[in-house]
SEGU-315738 format. One record per residue: residue in three letters; x, y, z of N, C-alpha, C in turn. Coordinates in steps of 0.001 Angstrom, whole numbers, plus 500000, padded with zeros to 6 digits. Last residue first. Layout:
<sites>
AlaXYZXYZXYZ ...
</sites>
This chain:
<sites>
Unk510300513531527359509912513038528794510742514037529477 Unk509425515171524450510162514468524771510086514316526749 Unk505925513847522802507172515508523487507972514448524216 Unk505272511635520249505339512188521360506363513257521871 Unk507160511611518009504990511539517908504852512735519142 Unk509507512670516385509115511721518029507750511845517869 Unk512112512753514079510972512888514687510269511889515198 Unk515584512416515302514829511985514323513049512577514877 Unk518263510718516715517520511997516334516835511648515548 Unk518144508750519510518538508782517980517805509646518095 Unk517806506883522156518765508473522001518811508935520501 Unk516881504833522672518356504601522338518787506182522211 Unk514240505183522711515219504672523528516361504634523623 Unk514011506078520284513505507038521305514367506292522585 Unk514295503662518735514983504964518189515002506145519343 Unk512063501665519755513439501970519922514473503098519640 Unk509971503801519113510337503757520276511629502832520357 Unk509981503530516328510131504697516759510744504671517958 Unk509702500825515797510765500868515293511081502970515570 Unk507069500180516682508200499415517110509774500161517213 Unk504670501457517051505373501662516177506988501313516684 Unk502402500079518546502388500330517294503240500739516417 Unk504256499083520821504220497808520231503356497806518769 Unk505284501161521477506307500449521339505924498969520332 Unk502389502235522422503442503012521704504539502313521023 Unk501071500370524322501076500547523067502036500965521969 Unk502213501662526670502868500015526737502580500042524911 Unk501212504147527091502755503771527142503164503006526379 Unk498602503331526992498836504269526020500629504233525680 Unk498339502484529777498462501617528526498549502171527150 Unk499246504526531650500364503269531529499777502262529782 Unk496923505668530834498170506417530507498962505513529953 Unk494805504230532071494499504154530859496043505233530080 Unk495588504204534737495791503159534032495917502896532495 Unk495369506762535086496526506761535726497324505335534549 Unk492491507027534805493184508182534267495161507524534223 Unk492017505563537098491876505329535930492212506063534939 Unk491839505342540110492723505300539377492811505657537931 Unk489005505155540352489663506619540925490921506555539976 Unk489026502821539426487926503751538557488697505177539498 Unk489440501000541513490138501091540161490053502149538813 Unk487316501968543646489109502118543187489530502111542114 Unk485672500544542329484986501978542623487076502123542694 Unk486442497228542384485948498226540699485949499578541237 Unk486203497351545415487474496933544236487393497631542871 Unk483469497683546236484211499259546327485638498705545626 Unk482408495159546573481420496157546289482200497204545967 Unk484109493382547432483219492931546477482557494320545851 Unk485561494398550085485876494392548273485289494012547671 Unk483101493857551709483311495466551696484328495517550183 Unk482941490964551811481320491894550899482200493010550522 Unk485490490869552886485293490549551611484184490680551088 Unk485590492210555276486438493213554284485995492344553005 Unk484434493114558710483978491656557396484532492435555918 Unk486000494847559538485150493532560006484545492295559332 Unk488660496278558527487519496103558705486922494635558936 Unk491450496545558231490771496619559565489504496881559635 Unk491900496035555613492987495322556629492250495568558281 Unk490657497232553715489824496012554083490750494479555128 Unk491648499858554365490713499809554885489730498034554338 Unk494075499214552806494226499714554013492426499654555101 Unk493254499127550394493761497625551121493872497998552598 Unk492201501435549463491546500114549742492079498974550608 Unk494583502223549396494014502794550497492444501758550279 Unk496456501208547190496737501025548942495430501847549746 Unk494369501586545052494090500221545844494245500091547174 Unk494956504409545109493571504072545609493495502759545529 Unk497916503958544506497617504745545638495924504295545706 Unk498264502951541369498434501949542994497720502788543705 Unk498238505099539753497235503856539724497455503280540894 Unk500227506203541088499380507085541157498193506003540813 Unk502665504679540271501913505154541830500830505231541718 Unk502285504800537414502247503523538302501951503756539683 Unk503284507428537320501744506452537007501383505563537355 Unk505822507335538241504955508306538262503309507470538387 Unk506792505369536438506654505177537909506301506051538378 Unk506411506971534111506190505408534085505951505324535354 Unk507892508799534585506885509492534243506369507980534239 Unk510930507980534127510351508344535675508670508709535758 Unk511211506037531657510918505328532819510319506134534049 Unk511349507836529400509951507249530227509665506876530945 Unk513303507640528313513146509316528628511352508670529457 Unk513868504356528608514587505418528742513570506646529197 Unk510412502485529273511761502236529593512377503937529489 Unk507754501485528847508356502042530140509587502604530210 Unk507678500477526225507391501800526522507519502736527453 Unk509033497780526833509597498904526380509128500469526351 Unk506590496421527466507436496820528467508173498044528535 Unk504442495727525802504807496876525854505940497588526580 Unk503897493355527389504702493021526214505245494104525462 Unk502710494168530215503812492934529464504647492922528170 Unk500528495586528803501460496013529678502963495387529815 Unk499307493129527520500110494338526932500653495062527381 Unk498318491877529604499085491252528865499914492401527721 Unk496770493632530887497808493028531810499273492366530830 Unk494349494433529407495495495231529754497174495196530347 Unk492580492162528673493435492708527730494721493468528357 Unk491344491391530892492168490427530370493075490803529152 Unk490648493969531998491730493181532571491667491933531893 Unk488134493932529435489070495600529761490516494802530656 Unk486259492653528422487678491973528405488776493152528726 Unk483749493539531112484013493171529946485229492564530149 Unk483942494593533619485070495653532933484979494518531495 Unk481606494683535910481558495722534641482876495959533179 Unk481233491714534266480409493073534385480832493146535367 Unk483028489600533658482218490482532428481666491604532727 Unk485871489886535972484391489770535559483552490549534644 Unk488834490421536382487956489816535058486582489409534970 Unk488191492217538924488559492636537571488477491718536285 Unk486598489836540303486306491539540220486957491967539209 Unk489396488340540783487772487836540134486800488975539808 Unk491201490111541913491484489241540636490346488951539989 Unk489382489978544482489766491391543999490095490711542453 Unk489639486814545470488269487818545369488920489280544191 Unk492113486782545864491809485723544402490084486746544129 Unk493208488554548271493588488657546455493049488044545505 Unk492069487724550115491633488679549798491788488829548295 Unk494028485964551309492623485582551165491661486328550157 Unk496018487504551491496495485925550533494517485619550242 Unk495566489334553103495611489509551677495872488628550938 Unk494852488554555385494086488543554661494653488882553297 Unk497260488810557250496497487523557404495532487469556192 Unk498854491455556793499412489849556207498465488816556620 Unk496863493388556929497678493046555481498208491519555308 Unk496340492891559958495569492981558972495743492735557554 Unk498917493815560810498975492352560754497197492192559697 Unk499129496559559755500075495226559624499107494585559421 Unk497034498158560877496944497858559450497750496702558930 Unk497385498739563464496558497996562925496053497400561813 Unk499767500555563941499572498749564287498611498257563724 Unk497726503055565244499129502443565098499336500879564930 Unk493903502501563940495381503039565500496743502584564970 Unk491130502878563164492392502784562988493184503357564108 Unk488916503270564416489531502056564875490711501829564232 Unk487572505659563691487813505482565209488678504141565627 Unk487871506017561105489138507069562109489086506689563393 Unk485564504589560360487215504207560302488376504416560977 Unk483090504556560148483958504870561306485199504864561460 Unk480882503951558710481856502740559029482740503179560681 Unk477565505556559548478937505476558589479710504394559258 Unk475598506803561272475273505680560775476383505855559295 Unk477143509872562304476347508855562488476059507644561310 Unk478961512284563823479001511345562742477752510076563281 Unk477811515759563923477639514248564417477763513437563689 Unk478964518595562368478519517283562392478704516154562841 Unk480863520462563162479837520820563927479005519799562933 Unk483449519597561756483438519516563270482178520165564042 Unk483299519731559259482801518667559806482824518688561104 Unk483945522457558740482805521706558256482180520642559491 Unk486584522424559760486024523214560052484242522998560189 Unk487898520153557522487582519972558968487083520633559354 Unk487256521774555519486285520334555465486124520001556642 Unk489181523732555331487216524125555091487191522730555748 Unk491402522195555302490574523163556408489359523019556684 Unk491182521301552431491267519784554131491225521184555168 Unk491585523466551501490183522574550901490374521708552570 Unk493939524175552029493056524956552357491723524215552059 Unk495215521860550470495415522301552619494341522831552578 Unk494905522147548299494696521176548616494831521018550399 Unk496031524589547578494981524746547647493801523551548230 Unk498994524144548214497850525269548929496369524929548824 Unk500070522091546398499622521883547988498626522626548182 Unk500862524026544802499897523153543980499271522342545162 Unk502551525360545792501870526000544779500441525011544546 Unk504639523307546134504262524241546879502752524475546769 Unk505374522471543527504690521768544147504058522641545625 Unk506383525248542370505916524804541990504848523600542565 Unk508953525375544125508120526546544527506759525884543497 Unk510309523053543225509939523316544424509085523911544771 Unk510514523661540709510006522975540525508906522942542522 Unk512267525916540980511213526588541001510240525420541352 Unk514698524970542825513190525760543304512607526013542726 Unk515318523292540470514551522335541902513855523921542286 Unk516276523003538018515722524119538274514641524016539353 Unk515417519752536375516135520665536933515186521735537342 Unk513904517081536154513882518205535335514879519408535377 Unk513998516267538282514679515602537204514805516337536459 Unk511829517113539649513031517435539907514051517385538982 Unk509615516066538507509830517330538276511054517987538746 Unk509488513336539604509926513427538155509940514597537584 Unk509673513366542529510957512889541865511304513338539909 Unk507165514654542714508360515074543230509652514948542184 Unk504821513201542208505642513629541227506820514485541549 Unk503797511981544699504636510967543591505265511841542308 Unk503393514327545818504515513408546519504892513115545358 Unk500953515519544316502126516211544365503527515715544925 Unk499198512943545114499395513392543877501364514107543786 Unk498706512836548231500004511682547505500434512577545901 Unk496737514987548330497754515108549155499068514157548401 Unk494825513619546943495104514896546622496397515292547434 Unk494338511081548141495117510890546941495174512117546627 Unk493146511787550523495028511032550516495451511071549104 Unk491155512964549847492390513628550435493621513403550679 Unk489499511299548853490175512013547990491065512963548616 Unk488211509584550729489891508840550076490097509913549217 Unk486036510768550810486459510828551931488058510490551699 Unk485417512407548482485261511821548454486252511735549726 Unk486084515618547029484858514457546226484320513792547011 Unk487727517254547835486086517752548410485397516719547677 Unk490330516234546745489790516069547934488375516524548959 Unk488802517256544538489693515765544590489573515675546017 Unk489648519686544329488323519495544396488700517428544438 Unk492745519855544797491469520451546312489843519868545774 Unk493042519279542149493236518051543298492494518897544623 Unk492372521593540715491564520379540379492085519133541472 Unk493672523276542304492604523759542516491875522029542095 Unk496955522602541739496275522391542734494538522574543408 Unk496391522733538962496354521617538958496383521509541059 Unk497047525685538878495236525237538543495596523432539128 Unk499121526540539996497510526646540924496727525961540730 Unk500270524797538170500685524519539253499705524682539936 Unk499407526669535700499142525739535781499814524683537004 Unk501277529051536952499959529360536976499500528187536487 Unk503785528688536737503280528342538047501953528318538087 Unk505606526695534620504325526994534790503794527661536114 Unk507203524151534021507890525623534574506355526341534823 Unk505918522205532695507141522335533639507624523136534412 Unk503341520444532599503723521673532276504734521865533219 Unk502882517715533198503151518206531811503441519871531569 Unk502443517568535677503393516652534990503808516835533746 Unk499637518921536466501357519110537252502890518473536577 Unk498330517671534481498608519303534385499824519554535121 Unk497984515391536079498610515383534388499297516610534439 Unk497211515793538798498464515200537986498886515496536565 Unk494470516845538164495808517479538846497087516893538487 Unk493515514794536314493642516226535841494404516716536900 Unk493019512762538531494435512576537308494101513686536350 Unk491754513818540438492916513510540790493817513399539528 Unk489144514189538276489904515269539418491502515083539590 Unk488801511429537890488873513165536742489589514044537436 Unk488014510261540078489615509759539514489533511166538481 Unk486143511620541171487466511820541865488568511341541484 Unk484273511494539275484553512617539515486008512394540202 Unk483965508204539530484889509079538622485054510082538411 Unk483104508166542499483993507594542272485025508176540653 Unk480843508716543040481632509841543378482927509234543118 Unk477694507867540851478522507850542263479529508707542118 Unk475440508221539522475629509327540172476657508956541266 Unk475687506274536139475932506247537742475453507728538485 Unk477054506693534132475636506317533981475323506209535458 Unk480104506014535182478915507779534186477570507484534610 Unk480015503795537270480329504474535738479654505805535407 Unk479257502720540152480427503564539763481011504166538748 Unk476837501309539322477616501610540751478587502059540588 Unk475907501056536344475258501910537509476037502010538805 Unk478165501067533474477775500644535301477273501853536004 Unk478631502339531232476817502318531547477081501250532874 Unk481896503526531563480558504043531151479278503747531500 Unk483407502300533314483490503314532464482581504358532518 Unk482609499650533297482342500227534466483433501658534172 Unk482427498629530698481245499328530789481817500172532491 Unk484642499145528325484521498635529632483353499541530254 Unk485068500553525588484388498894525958484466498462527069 Unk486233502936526556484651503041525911483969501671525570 Unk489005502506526738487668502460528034486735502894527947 Unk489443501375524495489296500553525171488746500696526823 Unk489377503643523257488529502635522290488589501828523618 Unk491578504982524448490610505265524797489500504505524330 Unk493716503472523503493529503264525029492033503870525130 Unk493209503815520769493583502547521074493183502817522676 Unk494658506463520788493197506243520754492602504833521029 Unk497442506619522026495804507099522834494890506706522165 Unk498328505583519800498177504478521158497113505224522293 Unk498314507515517881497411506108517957497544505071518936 Unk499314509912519386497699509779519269497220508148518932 Unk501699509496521814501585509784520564499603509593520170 Unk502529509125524752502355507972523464502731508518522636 Unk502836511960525257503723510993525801503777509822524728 Unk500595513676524634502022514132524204503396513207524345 Unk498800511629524294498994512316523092500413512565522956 Unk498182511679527013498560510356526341499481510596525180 Unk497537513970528391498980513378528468499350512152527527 Unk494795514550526983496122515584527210497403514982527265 Unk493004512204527378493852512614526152494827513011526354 Unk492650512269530651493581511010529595494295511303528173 Unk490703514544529718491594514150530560493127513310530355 Unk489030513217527794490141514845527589491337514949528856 Unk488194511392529097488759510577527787489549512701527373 Unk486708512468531005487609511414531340488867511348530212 Unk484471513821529978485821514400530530486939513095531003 Unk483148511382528562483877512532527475485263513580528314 Unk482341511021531514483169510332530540483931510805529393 Unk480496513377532407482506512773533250482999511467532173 Unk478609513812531579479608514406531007480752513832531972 Unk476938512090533195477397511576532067478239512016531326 Unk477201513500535497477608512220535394477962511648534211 Unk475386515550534998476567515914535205477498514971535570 Unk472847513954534047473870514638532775475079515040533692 Unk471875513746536549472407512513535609473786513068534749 Unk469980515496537040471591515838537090472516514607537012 Unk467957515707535949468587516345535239469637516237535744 Unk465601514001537574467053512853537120467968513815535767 Unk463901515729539714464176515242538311465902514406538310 Unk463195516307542586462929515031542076463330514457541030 Unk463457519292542132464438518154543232464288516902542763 Unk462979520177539202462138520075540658463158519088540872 Unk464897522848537468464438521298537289464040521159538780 Unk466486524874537079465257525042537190464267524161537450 Unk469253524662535699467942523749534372466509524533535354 Unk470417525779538177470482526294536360469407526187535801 Unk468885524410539908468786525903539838469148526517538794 Unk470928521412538981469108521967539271468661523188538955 Unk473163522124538959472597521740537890471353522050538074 Unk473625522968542087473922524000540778473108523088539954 Unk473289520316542826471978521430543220472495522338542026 Unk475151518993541970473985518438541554472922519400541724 Unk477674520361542910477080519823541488475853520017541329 Unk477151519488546144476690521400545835476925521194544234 Unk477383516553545764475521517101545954475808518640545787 Unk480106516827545358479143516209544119477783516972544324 Unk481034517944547658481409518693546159480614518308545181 Unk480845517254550165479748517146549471480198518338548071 Unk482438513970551936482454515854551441481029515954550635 Unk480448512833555056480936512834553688481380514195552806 Unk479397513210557546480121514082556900480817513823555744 Unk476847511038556953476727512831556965478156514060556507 Unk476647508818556395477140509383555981477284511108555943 Unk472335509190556396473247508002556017475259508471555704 Unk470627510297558539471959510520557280472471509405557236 Unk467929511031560317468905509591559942469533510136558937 Unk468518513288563012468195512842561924468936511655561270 Unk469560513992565450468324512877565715467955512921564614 Unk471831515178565308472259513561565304470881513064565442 Unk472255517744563234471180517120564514471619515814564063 Unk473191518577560664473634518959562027473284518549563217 Unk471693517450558512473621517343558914473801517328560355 Unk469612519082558741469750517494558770471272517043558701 Unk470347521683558788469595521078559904470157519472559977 Unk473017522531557135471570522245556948471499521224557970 Unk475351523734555472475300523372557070473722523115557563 Unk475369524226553201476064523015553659475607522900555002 Unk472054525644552079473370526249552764474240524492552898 Unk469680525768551465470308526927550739471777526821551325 Unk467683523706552173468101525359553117469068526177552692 Unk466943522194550065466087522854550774466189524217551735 Unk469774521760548915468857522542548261467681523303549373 Unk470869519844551107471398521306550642470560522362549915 Unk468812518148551059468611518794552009469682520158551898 Unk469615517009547673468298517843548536468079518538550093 Unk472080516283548638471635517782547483470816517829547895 Unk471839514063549826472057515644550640472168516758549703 Unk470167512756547921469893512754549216470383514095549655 Unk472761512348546148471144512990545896470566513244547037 Unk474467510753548337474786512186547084473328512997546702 Unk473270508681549097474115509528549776473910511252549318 Unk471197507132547971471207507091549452472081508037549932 Unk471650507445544874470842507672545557470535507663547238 Unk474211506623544700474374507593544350472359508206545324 Unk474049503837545976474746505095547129474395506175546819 Unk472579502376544149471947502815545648472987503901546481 Unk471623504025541164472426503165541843472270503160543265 Unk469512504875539369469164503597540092470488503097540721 Unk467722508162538329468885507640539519468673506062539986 Unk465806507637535822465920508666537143467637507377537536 Unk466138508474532479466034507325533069466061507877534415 Unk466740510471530286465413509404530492465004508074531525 Unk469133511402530459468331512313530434466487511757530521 Unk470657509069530641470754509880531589469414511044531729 Unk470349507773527885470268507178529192469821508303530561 Unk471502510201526140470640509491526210469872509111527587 Unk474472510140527404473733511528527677471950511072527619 Unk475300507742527136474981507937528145473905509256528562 Unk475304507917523646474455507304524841474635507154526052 Unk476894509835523658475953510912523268474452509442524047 Unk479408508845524164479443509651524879477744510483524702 Unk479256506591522290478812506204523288478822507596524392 Unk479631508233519943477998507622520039478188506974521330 Unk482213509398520200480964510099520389479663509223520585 Unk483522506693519975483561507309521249482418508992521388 Unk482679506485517072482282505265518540482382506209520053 Unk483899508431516196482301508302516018481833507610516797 Unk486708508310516507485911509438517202484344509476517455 Unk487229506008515382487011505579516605486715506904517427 Unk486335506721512417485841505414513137485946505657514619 Unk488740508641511937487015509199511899486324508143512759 Unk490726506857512361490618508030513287489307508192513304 Unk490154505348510213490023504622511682490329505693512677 Unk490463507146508044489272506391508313489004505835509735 Unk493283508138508333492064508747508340490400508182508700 Unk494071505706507862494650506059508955493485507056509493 Unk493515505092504636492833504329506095493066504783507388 Unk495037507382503829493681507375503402492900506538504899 Unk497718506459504691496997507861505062495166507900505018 Unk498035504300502495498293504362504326497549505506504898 Unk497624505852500287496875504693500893496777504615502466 Unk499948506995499822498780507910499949497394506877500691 Unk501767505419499969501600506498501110500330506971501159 Unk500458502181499410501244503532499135500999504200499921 Unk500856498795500000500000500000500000500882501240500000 
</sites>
């Protein structure tokens, strides 16, 4: 086939996999706009205190504040339910309507701009699109009711969040004014979701090492700085918040974690724990063949990890780990931890996901164009798809 050929189809399977990833971004919008709320947290938690936010106009509403009301979760953050009321008072829509679906369903299309930004400049575009074709076939993506778009849970607002602070912190080098912003999108990271404060807080850790590398440590310094603030000042407000709410009918965590307790918790159960979590990711629903595909190309993509890639590689690799360790952390001292991973293993992996769908954009790169990424490895001049690491 001739150049002009090659080009011709290259064109075609670009147009192809923008049209798939619009028709599934335009059926959730579908779905969303005709169907009310059927997951049970998004409905028992999130909707729930939009409405009692709505009713008094304020966060600090009666039913928060009196322990003789039933909340399910009271001090949960509530960045999603003050969403869900803005959407209302925009559209005008009665408390009861399922208009704020749509601000669920736009987190997939934001997912996949998200993910774009860094894939593009790191892969190159046909291993992003390839990654993104592939989390538009994993439904707990998209149409899972307990943690996908199609959902009202709080789970992919906070992986959007967390891996839009990262990216933005990782791709702009010198920047300070994308430093604020990528600390403003991890402060809302930590107003998602009770685990979004460890991973808004870890974000700016794990990239330490690979903005240093860079040279020019204070600014990079004055840079992570920069990108903390706003993520302190968010964990203020919240404690401030929460300290005139009675915690009631929630797990409790803060009261039984103590020094010590997470060990021996890790080593009696995680031999037990691991074949459950393994069975969760290759189960048809929600991720389809999403972990029987990814593991093995990660594998064989190896190389994509490797030279001007390796620190931005282990970058990501944290940053996908960090919401398992804090799963694992909380099914090391809970009471009965294998319903509690049955139900919240997929809701992790989905915080992560921005993080996962990078590493496989990586692993691709090497294995669509073989003969670039050695050339990129080895140091050879020549044109790169991708900006250089």
């Amino acid at each position: 086939m001739g150049r002009g050929g090659e080009a011709r189809w290259r064109r075609r399977l670009r147009l192809a996999s923008l049209a798939l990833l619009t028709l599934v971004s335009l059926g959730l919008f579908a779905d969303a706009v005709t169907d009310p709320v059927t997951g049970w947290d998004g409905r028992m938690i999130w909707s729930t205190q939009a409405r009692y936010l709505r009713a008094e106009g304020t966060v600090d509403a009666v039913a928060l504040r009196e322990a003789r009301w039933y909340v399910h979760h009271p001090r949960y953050p509530l960045l999603l339910p003050v969403a869900q009321e803005a959407v209302l008072e925009v559209t005008g829509a009665a408390e009861d309507r399922h208009v704020v679906r749509a601000l669920y369903a736009a987190l997939f299309p934001a997912l996949l701009l998200v993910f774009w930004d860094g894939a593009v400049r790191w892969a190159g575009a046909p291993a992003a699109r390839l990654a993104a074709l592939a989390a538009a076939g994993a439904p707990a993506f998209t149409f899972w009711q307990d943690g996908g778009a199609a959902s009202a849970y709080s789970d992919l607002p906070l992986g959007c969040l967390a891996g839009a602070g990262l990216i933005l912190l990782l791709r702009s080098r010198r920047s300070l004014a994308d430093a604020l912003a990528a600390g403003l999108l991890l402060a809302g990271a930590a107003l998602a979701k009770n685990e979004g404060a460890l991973l808004a807080l870890f974000a700016p850790l794990i990239a330490l090492p690979f903005l240093l590398h860079r040279g020019d440590w204070r600014r990079q310094a004055a840079r992570l700085l920069i990108s903390l603030l706003p993520v302190l000042l968010a964990l203020a407000f919240l404690a401030s918040w929460r300290a005139g709410i009675p915690n009631r009918y929630d797990e409790g965590y803060a009261g039984f974690v103590k020094p010590g307790a997470f060990w021996p918790g890790v080593v009696t159960r995680i031999p037990r724990l691991a074949p459950l979590a393994v069975g969760r990711m290759l189960a048809w629903d929600p991720w389809a063949a999403f972990w029987w595909i990814v593991p093995p190309v990660l594998l064989a993509g190896w190389h994509g990890f490797r030279g001007r890639r390796r620190r931005l590689s282990w970058t990501l690799a944290l940053a996908a780990a960090a919401p398992l360790l804090v799963g694992w952390g909380a099914y090391s001292v809970h009471w009965d931890p294998a319903p509690l991973l049955a139900v919240t293993w997929t809701r992790f992996l989905l915080q992560g996901g921005p993080a996962w769908l990078l590493l496989l954009a990586l692993a691709l790169r090497p294995l669509l164009r073989p003969k670039l990424a050695r050339n990129s490895h080895q140091g050879a001049k020549g044109p790169i798809l991708a900006e250089e690491i």
